[in-house]
N, CA and C of each residue as an Amber inpcrd file, in Angstrom:
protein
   270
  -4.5490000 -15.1520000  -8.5550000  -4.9450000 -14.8300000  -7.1980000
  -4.2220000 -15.7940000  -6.2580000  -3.4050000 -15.1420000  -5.4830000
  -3.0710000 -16.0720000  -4.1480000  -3.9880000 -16.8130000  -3.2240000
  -3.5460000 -17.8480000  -2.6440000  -4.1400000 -18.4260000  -1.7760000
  -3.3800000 -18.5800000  -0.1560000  -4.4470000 -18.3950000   0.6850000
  -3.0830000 -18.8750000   2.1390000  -4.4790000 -19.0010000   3.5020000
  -3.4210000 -19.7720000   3.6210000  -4.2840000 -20.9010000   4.5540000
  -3.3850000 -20.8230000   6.0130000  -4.4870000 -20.5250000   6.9540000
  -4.0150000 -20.0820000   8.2190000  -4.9570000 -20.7460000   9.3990000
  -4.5930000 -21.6040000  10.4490000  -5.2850000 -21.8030000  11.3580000
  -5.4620000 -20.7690000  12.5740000  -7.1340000 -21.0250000  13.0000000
  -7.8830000 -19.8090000  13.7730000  -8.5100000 -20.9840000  15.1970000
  -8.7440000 -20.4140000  15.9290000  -9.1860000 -20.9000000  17.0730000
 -10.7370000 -21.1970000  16.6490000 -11.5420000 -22.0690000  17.2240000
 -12.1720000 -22.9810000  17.0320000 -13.5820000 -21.6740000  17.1990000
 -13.3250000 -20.6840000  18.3790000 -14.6210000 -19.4950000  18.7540000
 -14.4030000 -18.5530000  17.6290000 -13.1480000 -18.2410000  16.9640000
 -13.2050000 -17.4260000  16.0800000 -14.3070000 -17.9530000  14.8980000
 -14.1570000 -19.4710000  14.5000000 -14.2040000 -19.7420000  13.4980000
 -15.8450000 -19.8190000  14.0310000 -16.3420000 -20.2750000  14.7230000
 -17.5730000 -20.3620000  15.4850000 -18.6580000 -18.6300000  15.4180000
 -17.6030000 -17.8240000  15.4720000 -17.5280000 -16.0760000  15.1960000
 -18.1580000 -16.0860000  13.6260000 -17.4870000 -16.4340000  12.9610000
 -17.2670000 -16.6240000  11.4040000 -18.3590000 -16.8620000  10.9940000
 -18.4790000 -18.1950000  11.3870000 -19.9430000 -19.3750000  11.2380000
 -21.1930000 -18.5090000  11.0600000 -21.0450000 -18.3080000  12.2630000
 -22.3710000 -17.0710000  12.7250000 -23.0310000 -16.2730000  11.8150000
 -21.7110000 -14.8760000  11.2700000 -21.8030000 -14.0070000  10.8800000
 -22.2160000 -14.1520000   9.7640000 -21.0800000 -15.5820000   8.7980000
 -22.0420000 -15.9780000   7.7450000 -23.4430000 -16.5330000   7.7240000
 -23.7060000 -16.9870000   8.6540000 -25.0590000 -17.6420000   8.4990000
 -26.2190000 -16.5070000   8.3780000 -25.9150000 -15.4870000   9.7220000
 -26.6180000 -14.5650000   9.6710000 -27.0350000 -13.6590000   8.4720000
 -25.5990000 -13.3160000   7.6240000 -25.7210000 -11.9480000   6.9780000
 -26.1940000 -13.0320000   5.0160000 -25.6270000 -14.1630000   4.7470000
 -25.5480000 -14.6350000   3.7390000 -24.6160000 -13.9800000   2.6450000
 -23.5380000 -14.1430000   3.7700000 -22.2550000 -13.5190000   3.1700000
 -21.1200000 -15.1840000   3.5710000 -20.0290000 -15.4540000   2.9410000
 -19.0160000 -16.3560000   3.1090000 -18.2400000 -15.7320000   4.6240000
 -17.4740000 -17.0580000   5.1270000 -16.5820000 -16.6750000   5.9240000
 -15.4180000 -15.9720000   4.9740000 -15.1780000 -16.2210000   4.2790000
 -13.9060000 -15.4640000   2.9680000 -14.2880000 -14.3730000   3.0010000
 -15.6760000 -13.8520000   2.8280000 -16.2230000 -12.4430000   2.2350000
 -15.1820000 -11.5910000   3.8730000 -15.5700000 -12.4920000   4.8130000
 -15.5720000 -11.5980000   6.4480000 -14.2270000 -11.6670000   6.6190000
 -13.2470000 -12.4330000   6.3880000 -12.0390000 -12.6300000   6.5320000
 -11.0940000 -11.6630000   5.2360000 -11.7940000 -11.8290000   4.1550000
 -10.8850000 -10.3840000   3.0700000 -11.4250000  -9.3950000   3.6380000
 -12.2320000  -8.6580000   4.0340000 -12.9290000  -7.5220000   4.9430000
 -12.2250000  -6.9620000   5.6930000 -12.0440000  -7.9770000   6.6380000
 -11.2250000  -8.0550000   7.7120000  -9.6890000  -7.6030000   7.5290000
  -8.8270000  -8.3090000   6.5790000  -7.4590000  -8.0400000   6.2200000
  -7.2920000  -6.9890000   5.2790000  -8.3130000  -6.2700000   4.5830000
  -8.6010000  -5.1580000   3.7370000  -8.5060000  -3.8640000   4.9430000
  -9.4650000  -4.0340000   5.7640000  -9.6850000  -3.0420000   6.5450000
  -8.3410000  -3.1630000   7.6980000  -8.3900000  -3.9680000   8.1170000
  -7.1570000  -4.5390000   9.3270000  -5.6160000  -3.8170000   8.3850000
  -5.4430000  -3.6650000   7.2500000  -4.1710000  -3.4670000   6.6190000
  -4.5400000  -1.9610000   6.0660000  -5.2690000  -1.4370000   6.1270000
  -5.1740000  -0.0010000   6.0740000  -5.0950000   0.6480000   7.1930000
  -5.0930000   0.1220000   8.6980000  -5.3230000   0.8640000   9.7990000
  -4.1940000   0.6010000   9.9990000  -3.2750000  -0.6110000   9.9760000
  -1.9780000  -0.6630000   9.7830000  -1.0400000   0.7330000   9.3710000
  -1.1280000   0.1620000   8.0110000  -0.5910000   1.5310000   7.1620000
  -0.7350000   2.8410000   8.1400000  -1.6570000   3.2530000   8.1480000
  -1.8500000   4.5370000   8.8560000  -1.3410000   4.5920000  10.0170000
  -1.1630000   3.8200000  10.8980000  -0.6930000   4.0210000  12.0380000
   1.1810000   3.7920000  11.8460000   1.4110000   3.1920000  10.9570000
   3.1100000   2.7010000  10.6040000   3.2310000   4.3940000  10.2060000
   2.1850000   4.8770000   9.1660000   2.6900000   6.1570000   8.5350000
   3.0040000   7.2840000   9.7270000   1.9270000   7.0200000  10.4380000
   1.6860000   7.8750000  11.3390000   3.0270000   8.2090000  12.2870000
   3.5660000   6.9540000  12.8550000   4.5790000   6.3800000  13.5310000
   5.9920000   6.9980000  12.9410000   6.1150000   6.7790000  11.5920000
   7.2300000   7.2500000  11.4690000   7.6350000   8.9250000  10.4930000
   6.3100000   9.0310000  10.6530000   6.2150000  10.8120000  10.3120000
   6.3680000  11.6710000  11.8780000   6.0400000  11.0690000  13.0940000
   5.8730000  11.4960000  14.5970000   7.7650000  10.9450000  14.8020000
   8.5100000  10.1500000  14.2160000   9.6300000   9.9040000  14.5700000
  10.6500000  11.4460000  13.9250000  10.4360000  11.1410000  12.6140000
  10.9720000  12.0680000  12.0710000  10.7370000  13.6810000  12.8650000
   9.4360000  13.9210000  12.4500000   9.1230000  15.4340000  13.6980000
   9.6480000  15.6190000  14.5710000  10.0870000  14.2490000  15.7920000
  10.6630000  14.3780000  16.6790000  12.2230000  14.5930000  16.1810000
  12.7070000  13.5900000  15.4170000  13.8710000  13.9710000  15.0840000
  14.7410000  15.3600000  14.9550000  13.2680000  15.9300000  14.0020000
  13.7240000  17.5410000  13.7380000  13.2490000  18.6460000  14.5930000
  13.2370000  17.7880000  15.8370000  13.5210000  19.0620000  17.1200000
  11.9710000  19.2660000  17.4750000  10.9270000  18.6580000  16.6880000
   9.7950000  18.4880000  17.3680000   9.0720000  19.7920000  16.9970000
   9.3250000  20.5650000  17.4890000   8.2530000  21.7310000  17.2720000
   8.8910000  23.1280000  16.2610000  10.1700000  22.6930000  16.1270000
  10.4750000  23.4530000  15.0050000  10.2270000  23.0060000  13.6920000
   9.5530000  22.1220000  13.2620000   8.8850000  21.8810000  12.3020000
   7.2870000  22.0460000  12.3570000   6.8090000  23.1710000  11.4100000
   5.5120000  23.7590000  11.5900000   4.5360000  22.4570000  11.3400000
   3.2070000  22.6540000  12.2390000   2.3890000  21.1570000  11.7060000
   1.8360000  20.8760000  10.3990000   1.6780000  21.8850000   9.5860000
   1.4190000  22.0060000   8.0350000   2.1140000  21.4950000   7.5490000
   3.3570000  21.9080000   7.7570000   4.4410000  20.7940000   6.7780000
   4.1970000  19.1860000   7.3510000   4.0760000  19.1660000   8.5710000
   3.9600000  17.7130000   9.0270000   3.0610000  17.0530000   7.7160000
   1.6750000  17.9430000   8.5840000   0.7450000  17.3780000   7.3910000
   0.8520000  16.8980000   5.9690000   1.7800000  17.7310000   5.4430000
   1.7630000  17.8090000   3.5830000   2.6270000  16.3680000   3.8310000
   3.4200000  16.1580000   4.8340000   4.3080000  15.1960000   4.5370000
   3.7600000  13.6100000   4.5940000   2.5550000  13.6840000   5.7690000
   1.5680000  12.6220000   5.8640000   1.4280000  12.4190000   4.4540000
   0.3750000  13.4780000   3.7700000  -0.1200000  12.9750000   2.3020000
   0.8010000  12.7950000   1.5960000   2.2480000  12.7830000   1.5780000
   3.1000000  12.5690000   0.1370000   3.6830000  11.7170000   0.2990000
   3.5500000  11.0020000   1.8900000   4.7970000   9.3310000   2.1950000
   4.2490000   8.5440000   1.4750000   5.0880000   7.5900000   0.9010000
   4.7630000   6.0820000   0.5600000   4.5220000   5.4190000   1.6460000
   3.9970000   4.6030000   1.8110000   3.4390000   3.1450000   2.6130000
   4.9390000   2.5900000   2.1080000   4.9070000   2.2020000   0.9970000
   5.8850000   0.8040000   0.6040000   7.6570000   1.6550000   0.9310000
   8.0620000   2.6830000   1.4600000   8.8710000   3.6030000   1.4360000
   9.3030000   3.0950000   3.0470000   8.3270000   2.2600000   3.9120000
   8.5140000   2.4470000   5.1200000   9.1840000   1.1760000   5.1320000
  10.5270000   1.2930000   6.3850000  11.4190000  -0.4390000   6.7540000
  10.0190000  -0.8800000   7.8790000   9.5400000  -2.1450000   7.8100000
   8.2950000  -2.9480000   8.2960000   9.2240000  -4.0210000   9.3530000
   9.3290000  -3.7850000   9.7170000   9.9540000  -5.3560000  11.1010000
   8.8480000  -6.3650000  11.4750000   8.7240000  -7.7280000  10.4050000
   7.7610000  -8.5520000  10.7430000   7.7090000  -9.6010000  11.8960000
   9.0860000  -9.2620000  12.5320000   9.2300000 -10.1300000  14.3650000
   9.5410000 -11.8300000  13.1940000   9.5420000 -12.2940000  14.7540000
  10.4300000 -13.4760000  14.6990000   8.8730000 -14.5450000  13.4940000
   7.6390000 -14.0060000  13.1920000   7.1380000 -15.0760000  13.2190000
   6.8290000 -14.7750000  11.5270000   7.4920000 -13.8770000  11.2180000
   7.1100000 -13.9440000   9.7520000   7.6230000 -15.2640000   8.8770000
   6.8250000 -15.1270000   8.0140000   6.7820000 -15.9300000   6.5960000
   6.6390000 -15.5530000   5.4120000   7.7790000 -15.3170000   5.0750000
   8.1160000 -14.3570000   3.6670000   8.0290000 -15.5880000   2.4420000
């Protein structure tokens, strides 16, 4: 299992505090939650993004929306080029 260690602003972590105290759940439990759920809405919207590029590509409305659709369910995620900006850390 990986580990990674990231600094958060002092209200987030204060956010955190809380939620654990309240629910008797870890700040970890709320923070994998968080990047679980936060990285599938990702995905979907990247998929989304470059299935609406392509459509456009192919003239937009001469491609029926059914096919759009079938094409949503058969993309890879890992199939897509990702541009992580200047602040990644690979």
């Amino acid at each position: 299992m990986a580990m990674l260690t990231l600094r958060i602003s002092d209200d987030l972590n204060d956010r955190l505090t809380m939620m654990a105290e309240k629910t008797g759940r870890t700040k970890t439990w709320f923070v994998k939650k968080l990047i679980r759920e936060g990285l599938a809405d990702l995905e979907d919207q990247i998929m989304a993004e470059k299935a609406f590029a392509e459509y456009h590509a192919a003239g937009g409305r001469n491609q029926p929306m059914i096919e759009w659709s079938e094409y949503l369910k058969s993309a890879e995620v890992d199939d897509l080029p990702y541009d992580e900006g200047p602040a990644s850390t690979k």
